[in-house]
Biopython code that builds the backbone (N, CA, C, O; Angstrom):
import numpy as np
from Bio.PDB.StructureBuilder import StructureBuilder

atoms = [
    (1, "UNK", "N", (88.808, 41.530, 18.025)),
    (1, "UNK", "CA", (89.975, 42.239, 17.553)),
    (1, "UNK", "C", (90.964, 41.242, 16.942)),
    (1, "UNK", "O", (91.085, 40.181, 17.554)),
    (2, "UNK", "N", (91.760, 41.433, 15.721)),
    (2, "UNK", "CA", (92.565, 40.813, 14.843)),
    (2, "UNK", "C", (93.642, 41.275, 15.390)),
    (2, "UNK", "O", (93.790, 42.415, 15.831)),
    (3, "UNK", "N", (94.765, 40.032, 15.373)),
    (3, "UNK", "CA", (95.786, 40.717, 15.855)),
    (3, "UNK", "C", (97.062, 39.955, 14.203)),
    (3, "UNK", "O", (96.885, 38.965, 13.493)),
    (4, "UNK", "N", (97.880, 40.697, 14.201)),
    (4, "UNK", "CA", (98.818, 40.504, 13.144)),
    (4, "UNK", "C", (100.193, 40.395, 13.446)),
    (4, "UNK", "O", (100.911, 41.352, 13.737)),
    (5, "UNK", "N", (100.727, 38.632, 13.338)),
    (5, "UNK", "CA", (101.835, 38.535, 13.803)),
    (5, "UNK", "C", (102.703, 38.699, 12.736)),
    (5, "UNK", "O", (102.362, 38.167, 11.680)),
    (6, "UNK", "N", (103.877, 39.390, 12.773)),
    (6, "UNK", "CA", (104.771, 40.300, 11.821)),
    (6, "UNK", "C", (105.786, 39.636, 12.458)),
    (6, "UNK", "O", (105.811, 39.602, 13.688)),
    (7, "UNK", "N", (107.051, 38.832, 11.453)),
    (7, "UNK", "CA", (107.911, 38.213, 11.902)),
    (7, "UNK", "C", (109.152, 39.013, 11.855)),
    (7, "UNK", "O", (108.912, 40.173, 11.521)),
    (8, "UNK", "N", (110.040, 38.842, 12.016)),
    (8, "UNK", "CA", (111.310, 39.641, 12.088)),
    (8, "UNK", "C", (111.795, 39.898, 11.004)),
    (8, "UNK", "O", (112.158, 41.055, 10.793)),
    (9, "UNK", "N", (111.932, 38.963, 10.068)),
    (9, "UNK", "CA", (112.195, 39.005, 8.558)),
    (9, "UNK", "C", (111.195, 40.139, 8.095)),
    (9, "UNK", "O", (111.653, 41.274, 8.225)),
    (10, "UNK", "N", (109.877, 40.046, 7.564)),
    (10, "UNK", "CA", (109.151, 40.654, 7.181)),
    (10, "UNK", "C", (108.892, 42.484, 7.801)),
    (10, "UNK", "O", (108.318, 43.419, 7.243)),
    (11, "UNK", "N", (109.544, 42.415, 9.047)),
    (11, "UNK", "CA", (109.485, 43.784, 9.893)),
    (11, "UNK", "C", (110.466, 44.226, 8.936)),
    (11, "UNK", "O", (110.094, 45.002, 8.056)),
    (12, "UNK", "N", (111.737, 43.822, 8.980)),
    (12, "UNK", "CA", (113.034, 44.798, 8.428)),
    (12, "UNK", "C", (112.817, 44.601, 6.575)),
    (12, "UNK", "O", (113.224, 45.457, 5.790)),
    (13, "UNK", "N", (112.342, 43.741, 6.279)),
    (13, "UNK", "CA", (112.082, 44.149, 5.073)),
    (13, "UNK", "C", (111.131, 45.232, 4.589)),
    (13, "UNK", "O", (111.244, 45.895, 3.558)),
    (14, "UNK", "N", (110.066, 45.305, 5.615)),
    (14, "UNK", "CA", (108.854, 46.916, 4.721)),
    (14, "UNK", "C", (109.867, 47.782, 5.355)),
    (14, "UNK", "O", (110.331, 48.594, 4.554)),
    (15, "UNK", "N", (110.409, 47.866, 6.688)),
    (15, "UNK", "CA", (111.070, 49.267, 6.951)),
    (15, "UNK", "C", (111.834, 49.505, 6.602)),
    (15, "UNK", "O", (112.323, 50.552, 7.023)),
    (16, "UNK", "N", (112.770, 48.517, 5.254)),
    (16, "UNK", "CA", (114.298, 48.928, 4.772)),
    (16, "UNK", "C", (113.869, 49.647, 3.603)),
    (16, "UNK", "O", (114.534, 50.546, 3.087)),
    (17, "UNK", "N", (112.292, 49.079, 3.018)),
    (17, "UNK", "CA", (111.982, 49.292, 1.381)),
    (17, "UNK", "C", (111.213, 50.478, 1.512)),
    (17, "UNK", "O", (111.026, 51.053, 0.440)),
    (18, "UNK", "N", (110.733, 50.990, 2.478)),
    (18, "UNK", "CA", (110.613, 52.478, 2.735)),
    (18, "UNK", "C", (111.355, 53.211, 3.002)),
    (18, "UNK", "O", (110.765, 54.289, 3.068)),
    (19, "UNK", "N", (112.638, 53.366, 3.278)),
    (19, "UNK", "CA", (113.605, 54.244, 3.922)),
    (19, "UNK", "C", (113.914, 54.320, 2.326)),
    (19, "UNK", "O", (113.640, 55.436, 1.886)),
    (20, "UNK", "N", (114.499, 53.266, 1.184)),
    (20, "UNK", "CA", (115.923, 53.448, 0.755)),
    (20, "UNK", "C", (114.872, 53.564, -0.663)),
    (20, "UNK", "O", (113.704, 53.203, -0.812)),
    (21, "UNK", "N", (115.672, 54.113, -1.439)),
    (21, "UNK", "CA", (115.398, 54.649, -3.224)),
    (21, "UNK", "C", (115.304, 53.695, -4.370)),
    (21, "UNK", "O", (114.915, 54.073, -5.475)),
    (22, "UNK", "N", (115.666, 52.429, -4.112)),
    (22, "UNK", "CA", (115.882, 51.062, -4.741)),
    (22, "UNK", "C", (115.135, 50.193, -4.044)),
    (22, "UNK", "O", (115.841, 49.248, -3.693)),
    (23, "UNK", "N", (113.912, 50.078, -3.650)),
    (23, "UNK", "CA", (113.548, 48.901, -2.854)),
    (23, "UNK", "C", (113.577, 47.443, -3.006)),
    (23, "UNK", "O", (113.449, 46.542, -2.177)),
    (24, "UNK", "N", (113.872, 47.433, -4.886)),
    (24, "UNK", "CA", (113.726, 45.759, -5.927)),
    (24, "UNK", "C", (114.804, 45.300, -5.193)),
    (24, "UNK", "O", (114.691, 44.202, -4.647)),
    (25, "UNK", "N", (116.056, 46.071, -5.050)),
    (25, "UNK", "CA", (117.172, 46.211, -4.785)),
    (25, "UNK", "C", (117.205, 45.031, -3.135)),
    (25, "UNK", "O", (117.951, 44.063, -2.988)),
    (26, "UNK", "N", (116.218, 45.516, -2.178)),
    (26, "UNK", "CA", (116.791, 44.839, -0.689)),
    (26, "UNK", "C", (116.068, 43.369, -0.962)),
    (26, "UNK", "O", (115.052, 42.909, -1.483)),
    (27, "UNK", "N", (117.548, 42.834, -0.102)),
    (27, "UNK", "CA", (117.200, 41.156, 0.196)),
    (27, "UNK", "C", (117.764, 41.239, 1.685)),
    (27, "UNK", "O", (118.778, 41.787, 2.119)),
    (28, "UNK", "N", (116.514, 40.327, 2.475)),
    (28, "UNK", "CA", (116.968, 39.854, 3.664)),
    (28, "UNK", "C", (116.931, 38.735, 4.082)),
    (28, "UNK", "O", (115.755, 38.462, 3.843)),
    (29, "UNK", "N", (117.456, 37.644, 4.654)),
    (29, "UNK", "CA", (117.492, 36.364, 5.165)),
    (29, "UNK", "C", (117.513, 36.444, 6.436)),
    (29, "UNK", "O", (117.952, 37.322, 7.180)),
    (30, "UNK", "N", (116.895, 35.248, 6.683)),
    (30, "UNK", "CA", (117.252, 35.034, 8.199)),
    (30, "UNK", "C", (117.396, 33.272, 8.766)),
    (30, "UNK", "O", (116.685, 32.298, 8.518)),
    (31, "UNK", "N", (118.031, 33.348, 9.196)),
    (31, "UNK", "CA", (119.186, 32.071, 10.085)),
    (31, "UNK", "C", (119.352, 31.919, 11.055)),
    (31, "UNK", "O", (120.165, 32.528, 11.751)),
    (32, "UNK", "N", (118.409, 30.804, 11.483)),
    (32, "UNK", "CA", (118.235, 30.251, 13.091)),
    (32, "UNK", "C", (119.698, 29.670, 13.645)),
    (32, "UNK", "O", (120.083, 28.866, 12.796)),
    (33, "UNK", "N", (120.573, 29.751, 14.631)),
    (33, "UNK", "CA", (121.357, 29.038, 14.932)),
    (33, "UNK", "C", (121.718, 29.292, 16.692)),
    (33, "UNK", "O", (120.983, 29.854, 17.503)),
    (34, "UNK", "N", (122.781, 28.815, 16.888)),
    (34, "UNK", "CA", (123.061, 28.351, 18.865)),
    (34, "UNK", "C", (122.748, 29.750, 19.275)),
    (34, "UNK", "O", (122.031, 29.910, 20.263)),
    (35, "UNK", "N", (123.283, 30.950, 18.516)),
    (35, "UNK", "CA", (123.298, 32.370, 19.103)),
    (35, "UNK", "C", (122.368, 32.761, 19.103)),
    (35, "UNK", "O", (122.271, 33.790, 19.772)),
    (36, "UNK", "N", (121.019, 32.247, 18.371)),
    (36, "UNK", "CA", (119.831, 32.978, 18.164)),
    (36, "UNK", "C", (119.255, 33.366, 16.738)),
    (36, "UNK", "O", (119.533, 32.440, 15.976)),
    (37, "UNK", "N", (118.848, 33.955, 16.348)),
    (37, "UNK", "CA", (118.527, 34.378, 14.855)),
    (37, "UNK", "C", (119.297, 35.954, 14.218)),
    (37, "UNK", "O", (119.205, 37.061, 14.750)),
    (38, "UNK", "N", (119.745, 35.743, 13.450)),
    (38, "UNK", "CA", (120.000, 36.181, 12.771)),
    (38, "UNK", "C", (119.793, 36.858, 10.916)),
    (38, "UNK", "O", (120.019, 36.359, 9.814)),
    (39, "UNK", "N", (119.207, 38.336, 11.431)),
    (39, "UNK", "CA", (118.684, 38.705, 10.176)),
    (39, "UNK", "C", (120.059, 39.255, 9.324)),
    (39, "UNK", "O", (120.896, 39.864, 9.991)),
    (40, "UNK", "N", (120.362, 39.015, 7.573)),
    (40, "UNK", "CA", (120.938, 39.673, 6.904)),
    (40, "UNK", "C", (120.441, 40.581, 6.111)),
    (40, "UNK", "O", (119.449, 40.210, 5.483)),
    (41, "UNK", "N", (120.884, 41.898, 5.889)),
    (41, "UNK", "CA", (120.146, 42.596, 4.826)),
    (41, "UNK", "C", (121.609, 43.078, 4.148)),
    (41, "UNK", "O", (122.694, 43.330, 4.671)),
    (42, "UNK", "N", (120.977, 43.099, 2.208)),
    (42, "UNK", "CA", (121.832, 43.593, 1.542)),
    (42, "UNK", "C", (120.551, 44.340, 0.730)),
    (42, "UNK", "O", (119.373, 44.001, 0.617)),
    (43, "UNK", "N", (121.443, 45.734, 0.117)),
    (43, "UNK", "CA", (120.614, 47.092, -0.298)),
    (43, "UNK", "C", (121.708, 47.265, -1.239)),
    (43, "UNK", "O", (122.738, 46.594, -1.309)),
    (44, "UNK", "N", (121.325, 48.323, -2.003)),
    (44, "UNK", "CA", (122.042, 48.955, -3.235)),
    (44, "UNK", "C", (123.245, 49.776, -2.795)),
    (44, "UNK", "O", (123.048, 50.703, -2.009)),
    (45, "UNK", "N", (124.022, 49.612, -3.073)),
    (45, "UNK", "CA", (125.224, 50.567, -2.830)),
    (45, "UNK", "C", (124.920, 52.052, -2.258)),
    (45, "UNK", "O", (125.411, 52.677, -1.318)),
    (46, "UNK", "N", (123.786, 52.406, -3.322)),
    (46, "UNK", "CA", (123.506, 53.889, -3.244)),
    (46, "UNK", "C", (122.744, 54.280, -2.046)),
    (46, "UNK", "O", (122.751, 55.416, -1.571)),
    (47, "UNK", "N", (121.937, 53.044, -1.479)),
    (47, "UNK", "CA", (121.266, 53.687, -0.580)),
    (47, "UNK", "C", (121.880, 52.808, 0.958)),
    (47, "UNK", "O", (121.066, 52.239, 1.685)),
    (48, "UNK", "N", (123.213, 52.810, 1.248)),
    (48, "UNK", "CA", (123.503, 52.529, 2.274)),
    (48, "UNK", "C", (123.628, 53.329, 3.133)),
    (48, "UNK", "O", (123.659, 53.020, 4.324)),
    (49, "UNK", "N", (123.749, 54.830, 2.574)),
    (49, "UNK", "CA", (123.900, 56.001, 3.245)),
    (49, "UNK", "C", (122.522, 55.973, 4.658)),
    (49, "UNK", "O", (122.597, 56.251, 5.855)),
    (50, "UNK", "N", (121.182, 55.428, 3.650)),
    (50, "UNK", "CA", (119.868, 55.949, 4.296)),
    (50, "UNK", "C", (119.810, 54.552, 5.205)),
    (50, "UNK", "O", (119.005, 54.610, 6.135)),
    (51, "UNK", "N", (120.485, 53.416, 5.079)),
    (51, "UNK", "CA", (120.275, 52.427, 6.212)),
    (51, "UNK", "C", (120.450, 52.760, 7.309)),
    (51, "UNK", "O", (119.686, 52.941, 8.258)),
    (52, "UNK", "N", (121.722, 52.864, 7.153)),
    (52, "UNK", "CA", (123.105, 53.494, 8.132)),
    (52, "UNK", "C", (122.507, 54.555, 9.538)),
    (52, "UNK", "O", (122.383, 54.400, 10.753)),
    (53, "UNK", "N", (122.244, 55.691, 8.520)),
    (53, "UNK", "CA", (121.906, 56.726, 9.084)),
    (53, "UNK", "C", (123.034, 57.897, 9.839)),
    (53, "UNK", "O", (124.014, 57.342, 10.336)),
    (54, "UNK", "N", (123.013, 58.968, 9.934)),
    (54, "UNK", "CA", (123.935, 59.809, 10.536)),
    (54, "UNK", "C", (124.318, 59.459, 11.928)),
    (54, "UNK", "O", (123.679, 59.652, 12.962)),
    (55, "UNK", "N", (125.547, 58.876, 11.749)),
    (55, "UNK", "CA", (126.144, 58.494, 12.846)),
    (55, "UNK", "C", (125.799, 56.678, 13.590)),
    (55, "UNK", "O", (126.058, 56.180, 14.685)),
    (56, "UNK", "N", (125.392, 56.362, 12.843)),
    (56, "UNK", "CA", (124.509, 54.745, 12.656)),
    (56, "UNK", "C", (123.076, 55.317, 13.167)),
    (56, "UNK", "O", (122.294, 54.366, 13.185)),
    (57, "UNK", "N", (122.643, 56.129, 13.452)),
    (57, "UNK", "CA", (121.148, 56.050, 13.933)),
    (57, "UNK", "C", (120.155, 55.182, 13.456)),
    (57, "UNK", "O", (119.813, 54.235, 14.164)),
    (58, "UNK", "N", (119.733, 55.334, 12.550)),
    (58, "UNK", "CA", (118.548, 54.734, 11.054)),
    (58, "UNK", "C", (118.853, 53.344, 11.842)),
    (58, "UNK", "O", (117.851, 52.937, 12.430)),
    (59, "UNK", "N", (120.278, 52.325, 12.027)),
    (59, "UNK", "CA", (120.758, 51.061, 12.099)),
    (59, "UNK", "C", (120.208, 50.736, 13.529)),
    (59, "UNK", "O", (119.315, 49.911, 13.725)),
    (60, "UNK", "N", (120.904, 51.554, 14.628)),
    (60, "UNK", "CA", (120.586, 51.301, 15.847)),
    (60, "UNK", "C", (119.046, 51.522, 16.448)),
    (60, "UNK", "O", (118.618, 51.198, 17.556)),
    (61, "UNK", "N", (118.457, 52.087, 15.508)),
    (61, "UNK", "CA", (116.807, 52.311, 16.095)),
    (61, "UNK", "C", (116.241, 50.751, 15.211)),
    (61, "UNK", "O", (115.223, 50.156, 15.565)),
    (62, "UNK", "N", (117.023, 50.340, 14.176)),
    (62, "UNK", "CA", (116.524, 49.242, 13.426)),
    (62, "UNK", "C", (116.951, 47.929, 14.856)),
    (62, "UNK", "O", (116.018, 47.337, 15.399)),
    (63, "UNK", "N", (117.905, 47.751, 15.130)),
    (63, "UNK", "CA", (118.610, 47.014, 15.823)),
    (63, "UNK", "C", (117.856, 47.132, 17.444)),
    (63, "UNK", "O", (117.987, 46.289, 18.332)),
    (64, "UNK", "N", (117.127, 48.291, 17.527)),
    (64, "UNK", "CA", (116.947, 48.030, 18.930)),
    (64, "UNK", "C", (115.288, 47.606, 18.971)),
    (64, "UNK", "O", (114.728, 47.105, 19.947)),
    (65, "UNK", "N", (114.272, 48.128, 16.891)),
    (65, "UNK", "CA", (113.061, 47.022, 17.440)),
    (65, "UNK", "C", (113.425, 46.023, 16.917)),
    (65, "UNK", "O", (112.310, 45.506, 16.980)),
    (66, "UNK", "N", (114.063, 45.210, 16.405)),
    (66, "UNK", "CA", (114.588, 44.155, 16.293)),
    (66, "UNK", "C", (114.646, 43.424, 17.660)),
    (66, "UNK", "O", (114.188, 42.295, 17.840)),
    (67, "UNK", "N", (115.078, 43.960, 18.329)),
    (67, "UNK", "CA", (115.360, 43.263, 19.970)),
    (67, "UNK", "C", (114.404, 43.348, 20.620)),
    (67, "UNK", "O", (114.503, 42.970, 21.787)),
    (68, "UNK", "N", (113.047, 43.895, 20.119)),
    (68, "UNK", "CA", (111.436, 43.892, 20.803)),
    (68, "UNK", "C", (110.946, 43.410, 20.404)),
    (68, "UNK", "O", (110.033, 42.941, 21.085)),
    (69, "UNK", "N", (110.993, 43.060, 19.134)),
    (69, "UNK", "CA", (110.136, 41.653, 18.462)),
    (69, "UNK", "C", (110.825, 40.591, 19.257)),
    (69, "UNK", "O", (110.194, 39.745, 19.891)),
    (70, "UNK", "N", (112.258, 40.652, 19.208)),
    (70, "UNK", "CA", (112.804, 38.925, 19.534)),
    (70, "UNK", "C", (112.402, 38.495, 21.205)),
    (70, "UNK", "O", (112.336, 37.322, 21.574)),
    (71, "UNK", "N", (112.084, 40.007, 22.355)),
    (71, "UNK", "CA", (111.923, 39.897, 23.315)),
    (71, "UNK", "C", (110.186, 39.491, 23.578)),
    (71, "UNK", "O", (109.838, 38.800, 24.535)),
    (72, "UNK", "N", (109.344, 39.971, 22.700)),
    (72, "UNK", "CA", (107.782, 39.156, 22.732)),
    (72, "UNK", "C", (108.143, 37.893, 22.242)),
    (72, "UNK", "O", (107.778, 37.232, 23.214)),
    (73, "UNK", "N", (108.731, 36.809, 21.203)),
    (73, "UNK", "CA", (109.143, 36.005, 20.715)),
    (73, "UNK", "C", (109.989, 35.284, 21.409)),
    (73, "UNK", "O", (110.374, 34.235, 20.891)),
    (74, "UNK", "N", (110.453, 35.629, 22.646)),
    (74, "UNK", "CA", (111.397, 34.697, 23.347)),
    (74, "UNK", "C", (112.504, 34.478, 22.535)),
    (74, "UNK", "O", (112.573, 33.356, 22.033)),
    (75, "UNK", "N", (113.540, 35.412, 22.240)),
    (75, "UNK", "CA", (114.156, 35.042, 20.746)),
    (75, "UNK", "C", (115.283, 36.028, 20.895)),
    (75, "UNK", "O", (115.021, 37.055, 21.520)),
    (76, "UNK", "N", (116.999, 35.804, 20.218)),
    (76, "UNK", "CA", (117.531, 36.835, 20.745)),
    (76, "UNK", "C", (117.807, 37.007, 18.835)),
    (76, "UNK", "O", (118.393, 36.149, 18.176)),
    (77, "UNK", "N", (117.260, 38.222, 18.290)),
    (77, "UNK", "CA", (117.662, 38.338, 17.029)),
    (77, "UNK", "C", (118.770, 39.461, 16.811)),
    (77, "UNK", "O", (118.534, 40.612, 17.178)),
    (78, "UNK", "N", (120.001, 39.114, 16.201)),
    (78, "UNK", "CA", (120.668, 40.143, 15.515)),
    (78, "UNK", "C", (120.820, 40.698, 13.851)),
    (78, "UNK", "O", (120.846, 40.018, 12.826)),
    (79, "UNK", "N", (120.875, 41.633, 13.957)),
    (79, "UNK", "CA", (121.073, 42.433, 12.468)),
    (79, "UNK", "C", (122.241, 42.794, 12.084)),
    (79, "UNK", "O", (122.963, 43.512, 12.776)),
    (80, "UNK", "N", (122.576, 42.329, 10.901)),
    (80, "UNK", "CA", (123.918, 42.358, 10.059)),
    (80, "UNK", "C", (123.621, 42.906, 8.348)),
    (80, "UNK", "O", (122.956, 42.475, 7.406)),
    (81, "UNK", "N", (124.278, 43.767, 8.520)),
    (81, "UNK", "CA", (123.878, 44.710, 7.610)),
    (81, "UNK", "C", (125.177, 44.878, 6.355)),
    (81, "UNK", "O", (125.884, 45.871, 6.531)),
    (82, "UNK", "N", (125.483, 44.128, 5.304)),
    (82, "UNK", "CA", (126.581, 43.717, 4.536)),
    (82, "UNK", "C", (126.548, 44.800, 3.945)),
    (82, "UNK", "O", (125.476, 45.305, 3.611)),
    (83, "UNK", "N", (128.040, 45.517, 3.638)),
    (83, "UNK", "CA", (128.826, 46.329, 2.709)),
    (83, "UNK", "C", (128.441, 45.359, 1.084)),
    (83, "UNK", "O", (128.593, 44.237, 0.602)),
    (84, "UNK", "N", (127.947, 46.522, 0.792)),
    (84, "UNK", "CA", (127.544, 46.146, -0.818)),
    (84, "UNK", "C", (129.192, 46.423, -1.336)),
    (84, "UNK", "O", (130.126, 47.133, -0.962)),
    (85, "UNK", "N", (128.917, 45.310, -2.534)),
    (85, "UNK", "CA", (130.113, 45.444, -3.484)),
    (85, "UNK", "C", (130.060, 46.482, -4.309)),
    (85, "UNK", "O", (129.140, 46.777, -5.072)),
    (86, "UNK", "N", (131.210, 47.106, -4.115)),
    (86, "UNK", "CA", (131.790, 48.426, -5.195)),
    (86, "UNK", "C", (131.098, 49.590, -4.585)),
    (86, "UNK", "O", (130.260, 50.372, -5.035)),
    (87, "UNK", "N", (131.933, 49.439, -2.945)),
    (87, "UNK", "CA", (131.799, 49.940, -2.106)),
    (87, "UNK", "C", (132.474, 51.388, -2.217)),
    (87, "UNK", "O", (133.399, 51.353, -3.027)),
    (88, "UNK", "N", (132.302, 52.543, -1.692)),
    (88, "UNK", "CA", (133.884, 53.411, -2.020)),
    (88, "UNK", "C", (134.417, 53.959, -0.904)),
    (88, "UNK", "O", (135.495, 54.550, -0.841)),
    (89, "UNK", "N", (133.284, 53.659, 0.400)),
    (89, "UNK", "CA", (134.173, 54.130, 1.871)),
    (89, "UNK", "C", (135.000, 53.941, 1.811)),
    (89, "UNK", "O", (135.324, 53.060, 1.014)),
    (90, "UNK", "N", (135.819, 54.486, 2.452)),
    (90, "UNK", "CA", (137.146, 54.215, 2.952)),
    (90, "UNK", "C", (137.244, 53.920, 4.476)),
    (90, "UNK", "O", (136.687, 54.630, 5.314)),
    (91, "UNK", "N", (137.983, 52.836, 4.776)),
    (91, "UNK", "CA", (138.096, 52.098, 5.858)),
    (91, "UNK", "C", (138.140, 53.717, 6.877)),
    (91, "UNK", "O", (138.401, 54.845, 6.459)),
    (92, "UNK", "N", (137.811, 53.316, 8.190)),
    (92, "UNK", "CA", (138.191, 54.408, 9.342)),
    (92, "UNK", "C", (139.219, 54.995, 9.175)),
    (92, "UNK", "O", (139.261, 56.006, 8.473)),
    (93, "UNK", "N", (140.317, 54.476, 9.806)),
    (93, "UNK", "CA", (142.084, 54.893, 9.935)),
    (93, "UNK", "C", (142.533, 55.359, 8.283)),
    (93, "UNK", "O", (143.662, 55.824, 8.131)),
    (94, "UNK", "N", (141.623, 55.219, 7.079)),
    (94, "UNK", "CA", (142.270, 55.875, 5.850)),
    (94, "UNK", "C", (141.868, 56.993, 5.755)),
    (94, "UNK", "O", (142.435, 57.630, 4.867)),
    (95, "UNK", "N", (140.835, 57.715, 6.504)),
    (95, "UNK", "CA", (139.536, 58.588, 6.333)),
    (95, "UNK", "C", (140.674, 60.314, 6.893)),
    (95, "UNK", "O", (141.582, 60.485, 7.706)),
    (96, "UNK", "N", (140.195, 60.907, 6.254)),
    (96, "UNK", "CA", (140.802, 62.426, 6.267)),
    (96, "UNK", "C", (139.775, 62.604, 7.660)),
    (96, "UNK", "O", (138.614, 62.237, 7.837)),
    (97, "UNK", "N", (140.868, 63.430, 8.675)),
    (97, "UNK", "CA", (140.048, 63.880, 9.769)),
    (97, "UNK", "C", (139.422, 64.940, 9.504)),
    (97, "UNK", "O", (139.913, 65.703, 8.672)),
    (98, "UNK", "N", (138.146, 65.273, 10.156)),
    (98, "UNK", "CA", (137.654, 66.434, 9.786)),
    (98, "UNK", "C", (138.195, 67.978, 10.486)),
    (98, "UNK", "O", (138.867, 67.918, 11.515)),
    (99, "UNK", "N", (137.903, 69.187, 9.945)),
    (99, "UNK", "CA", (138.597, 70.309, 10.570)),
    (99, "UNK", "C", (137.283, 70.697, 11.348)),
    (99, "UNK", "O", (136.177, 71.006, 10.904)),
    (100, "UNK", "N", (137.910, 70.547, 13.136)),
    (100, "UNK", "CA", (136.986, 70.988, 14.041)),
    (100, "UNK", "C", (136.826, 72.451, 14.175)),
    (100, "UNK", "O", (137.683, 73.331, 14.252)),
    (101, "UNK", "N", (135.680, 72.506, 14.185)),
    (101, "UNK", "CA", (135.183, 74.542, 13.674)),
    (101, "UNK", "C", (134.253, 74.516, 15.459)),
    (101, "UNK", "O", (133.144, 74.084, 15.773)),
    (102, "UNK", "N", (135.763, 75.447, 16.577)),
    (102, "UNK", "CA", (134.802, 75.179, 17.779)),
    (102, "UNK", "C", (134.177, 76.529, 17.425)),
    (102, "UNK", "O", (134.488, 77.023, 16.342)),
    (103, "UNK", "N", (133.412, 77.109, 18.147)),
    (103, "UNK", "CA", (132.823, 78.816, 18.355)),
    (103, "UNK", "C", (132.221, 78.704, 19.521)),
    (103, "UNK", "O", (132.137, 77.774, 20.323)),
    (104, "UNK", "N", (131.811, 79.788, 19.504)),
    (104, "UNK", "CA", (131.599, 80.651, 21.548)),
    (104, "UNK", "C", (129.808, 80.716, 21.223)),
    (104, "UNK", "O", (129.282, 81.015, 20.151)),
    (105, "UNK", "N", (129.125, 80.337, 22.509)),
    (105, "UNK", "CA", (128.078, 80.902, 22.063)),
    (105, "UNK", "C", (127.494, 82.165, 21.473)),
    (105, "UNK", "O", (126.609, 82.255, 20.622)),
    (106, "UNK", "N", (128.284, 83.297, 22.205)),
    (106, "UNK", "CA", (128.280, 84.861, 21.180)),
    (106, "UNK", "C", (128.943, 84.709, 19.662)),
    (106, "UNK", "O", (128.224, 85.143, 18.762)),
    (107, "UNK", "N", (129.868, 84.304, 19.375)),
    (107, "UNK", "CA", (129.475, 83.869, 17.631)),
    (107, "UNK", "C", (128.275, 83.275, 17.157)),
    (107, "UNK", "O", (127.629, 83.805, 16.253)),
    (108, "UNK", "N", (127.926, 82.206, 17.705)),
    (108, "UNK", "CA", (126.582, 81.316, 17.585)),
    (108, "UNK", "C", (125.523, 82.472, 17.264)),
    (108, "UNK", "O", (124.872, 82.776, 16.265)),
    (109, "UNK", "N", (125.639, 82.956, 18.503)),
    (109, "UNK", "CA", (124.485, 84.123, 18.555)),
    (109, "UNK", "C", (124.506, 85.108, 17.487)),
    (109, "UNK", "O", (123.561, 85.360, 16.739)),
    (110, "UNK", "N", (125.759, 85.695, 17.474)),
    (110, "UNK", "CA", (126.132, 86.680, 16.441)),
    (110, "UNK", "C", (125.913, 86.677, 14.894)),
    (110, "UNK", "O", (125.693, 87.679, 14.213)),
    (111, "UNK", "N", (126.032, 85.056, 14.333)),
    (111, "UNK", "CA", (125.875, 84.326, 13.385)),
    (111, "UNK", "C", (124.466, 84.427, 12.919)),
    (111, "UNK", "O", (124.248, 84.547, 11.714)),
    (112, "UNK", "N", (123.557, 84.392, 13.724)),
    (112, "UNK", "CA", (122.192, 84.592, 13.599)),
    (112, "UNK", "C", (121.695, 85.717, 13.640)),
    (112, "UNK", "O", (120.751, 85.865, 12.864)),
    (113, "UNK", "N", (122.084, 86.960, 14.519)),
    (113, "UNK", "CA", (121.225, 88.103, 14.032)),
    (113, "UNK", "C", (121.929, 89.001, 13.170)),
    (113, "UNK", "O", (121.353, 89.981, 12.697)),
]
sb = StructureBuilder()
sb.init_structure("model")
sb.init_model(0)
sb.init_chain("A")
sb.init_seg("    ")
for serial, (resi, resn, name, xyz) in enumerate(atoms, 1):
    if name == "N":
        sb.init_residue(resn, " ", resi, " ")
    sb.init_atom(name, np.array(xyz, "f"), 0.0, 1.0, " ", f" {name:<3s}", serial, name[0])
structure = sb.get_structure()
């Protein structure tokens, strides 16, 4: 049996260039230092949405096999994920709150049949 060692760099690079719409687009580095390794990835503006993920998900499932490679590897790796330039978020505290829409489960219900 062949076994295939897949380095940390090379992991987040096929799984960033499958998620996102620009793949020419992703660059990642990575940088050994006192804290451990450290991967960077930069992506196209447009597809930071699909890194990210709703609510960081997409990031934190990236970030947590990241921390299973570095844990077979004896290795503590983090992921840093750079704001592309000509960005248009708007910082947190500038951000319009959203209008909370509570309902009862009998609306819920009602809504549906």
């Amino acid at each position: 049996m062949t076994t295939i060692q897949v380095t940390d760099k090379e992991f987040v690079e096929y799984v960033v260039k499958q998620i996102v719409n620009k793949p020419d687009d992703v660059r990642v580095e990575r940088k050994i230092d006192e804290m451990g390794v450290l991967i960077t990835l930069d992506v196209n503006p447009e597809d930071m949405g699909m890194i990210i993920g709703r609510e960081g998900a997409t990031a934190k499932a990236l970030r947590t096999l990241l921390r299973v490679i570095g844990a077979r590897n004896n290795a503590r790796v983090n992921l840093k994920i750079n704001e592309p330039e000509g960005s248009e978020r708007k910082p947190r505290e500038d951000r319009e709150p959203r209008e909370e829409v509570r309902k009862s489960i009998d609306d819920v219900v009602g809504d549906i049949v």
